[in-house]
KOLKOLSE-337507 format. One record per residue: residue number from 1; residue in one letter; x negated, y negated, z negated of N, C-alpha, C in turn. Coordinates in steps of 0.02 Angstrom, whole numbers, plus 50000, padded with zeros to 5 digits. Example, Ala and Ser with C-alpha at 12.3 -4.5 7.8 and 13.67 -1.06 7.14 Angstrom:
{node 1, "A", {49340, 50284, 49610}, {49385, 50225, 49610}, {49340, 50165, 49610}}
{node 2, "S", {49358, 50112, 49646}, {49316, 50053, 49643}, {49355, 49998, 49606}}
end
This chain:
{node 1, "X", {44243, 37916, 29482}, {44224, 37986, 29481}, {44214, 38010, 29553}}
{node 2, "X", {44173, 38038, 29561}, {44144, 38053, 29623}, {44181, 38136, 29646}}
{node 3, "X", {44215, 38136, 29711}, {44243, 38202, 29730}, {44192, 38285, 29748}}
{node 4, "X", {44133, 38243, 29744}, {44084, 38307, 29790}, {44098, 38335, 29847}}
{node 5, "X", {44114, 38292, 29882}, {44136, 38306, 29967}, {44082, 38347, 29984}}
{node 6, "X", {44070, 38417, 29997}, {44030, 38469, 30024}, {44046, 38483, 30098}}
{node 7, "X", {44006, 38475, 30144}, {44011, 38505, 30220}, {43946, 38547, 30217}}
{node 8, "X", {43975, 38589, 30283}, {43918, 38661, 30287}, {43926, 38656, 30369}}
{node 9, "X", {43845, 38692, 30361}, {43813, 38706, 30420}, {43788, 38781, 30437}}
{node 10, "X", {43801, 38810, 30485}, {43795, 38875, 30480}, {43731, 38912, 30503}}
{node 11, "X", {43651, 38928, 30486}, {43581, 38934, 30503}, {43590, 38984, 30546}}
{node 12, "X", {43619, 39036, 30523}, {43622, 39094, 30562}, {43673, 39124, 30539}}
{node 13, "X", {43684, 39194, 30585}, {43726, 39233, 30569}, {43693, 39321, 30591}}
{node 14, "X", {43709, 39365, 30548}, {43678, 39434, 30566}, {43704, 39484, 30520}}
{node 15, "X", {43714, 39524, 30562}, {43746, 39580, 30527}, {43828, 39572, 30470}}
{node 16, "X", {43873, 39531, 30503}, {43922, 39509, 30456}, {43900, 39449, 30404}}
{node 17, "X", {43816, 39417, 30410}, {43819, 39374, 30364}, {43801, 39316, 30364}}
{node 18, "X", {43825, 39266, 30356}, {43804, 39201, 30375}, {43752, 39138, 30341}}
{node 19, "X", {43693, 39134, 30350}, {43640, 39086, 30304}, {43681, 39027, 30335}}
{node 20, "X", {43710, 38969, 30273}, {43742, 38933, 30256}, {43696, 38884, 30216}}
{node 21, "X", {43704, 38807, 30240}, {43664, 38761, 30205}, {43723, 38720, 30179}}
{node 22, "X", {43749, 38710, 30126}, {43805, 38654, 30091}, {43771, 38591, 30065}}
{node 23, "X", {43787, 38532, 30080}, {43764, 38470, 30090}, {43816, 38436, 30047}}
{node 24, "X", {43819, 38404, 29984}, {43854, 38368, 29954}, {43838, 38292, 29966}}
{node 25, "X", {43882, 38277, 29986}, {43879, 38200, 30024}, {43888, 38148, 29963}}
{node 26, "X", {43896, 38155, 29930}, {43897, 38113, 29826}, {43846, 38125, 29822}}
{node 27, "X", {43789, 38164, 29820}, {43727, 38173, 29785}, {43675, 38200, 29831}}
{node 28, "X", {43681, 38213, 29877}, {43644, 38242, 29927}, {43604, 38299, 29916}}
{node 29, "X", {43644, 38343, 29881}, {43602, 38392, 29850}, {43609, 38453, 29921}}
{node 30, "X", {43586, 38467, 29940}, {43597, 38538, 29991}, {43584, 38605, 29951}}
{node 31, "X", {43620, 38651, 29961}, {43594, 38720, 29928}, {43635, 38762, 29976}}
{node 32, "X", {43579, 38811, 29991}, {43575, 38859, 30035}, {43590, 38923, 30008}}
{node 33, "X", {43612, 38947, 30042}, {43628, 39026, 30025}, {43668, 39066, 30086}}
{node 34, "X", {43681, 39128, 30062}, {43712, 39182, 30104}, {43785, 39185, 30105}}
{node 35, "X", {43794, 39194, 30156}, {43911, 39216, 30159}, {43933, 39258, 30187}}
{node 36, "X", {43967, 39310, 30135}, {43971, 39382, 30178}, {44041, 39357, 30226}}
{node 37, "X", {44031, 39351, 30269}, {44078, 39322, 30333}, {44102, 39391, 30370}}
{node 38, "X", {44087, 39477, 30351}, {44084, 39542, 30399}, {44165, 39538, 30398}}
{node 39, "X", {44218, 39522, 30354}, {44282, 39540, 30380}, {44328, 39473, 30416}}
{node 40, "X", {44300, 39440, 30423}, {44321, 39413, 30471}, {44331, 39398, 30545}}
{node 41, "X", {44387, 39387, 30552}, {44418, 39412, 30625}, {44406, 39385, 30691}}
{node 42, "X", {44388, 39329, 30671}, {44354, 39282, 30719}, {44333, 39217, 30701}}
{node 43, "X", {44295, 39160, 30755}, {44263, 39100, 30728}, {44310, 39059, 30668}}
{node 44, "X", {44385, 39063, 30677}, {44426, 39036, 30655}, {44431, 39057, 30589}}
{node 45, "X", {44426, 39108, 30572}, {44424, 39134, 30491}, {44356, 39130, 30451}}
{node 46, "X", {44314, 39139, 30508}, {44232, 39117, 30485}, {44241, 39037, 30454}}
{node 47, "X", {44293, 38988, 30506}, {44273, 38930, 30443}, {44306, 38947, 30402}}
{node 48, "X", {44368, 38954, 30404}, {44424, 38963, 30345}, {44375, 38984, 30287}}
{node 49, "X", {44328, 39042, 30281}, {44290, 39069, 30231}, {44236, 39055, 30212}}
{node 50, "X", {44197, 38987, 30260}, {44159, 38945, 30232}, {44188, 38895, 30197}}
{node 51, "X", {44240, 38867, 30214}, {44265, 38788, 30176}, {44277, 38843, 30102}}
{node 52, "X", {44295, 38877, 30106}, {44325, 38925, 30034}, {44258, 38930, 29978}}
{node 53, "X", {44215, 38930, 30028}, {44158, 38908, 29990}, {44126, 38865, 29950}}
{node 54, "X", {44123, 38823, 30010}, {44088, 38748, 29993}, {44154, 38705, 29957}}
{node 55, "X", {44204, 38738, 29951}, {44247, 38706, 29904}, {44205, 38741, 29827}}
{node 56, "X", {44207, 38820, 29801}, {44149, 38826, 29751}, {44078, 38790, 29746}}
{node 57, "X", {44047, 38777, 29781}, {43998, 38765, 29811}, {44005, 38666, 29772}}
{node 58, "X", {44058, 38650, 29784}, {44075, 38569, 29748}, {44095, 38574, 29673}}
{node 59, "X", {44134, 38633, 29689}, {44146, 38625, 29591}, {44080, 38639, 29541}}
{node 60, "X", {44051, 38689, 29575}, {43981, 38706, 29536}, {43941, 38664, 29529}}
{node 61, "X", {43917, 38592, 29594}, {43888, 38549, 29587}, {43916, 38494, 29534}}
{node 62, "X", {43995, 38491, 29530}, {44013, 38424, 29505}, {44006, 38461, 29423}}
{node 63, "X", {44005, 38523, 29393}, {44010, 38548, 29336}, {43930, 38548, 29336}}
{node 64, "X", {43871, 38562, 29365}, {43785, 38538, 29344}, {43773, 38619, 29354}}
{node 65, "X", {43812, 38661, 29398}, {43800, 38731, 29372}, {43740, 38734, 29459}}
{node 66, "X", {43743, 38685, 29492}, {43692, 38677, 29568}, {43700, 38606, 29558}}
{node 67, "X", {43629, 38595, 29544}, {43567, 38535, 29528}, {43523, 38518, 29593}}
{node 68, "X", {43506, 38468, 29595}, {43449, 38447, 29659}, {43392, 38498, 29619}}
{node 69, "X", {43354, 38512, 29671}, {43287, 38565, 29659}, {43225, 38508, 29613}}
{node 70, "X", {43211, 38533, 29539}, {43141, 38515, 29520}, {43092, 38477, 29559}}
{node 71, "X", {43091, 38399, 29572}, {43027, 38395, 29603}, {42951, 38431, 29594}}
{node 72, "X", {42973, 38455, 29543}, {42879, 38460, 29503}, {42869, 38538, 29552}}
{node 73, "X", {42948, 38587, 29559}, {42918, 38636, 29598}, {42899, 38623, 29646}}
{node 74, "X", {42915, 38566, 29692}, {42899, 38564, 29747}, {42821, 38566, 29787}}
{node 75, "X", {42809, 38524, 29715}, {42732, 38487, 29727}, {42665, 38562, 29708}}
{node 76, "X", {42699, 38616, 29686}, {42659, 38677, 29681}, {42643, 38679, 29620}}
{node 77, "X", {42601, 38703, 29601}, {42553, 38707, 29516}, {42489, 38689, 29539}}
{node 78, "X", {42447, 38671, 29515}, {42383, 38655, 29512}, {42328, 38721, 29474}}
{node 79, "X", {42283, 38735, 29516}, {42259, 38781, 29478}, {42189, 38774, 29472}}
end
């Protein structure tokens, strides 16, 4: 059984919020999103409140609730 070891990378940060890329190292799925990071007190609680994440961020993947992205979207529609 595979753990879904999730590490994160932090894109940016603005206005209290942090664009966050989570990288599951079992499946290599990455999924991106936003982290309201505004009450935190410094860099040190900023991770504390990302790992808090990408710990959800693994259960959702290992439960199918965050999937690798559709190839077929990738490739566009044909028109």
């Amino acid at each position: 059984m595979t753990d879904h070891s999730v590490t994160f990378k932090t894109n940016s940060t603005s206005n209290g919020v942090a664009e966050v890329a989570f990288t599951c190292g079992d499946t290599g799925i990455v999924h991106t999103r936003s982290v309201n990071v505004h009450d935190c007190a410094d860099a040190d609680a900023v991770t504390v409140r990302l790992s808090e994440v990408a710990m959800g961020v693994a259960h959702k993947i290992k439960v199918g609730a965050i999937t690798a992205p559709d190839e077929s979207e990738d490739a566009g529609s044909p028109e």
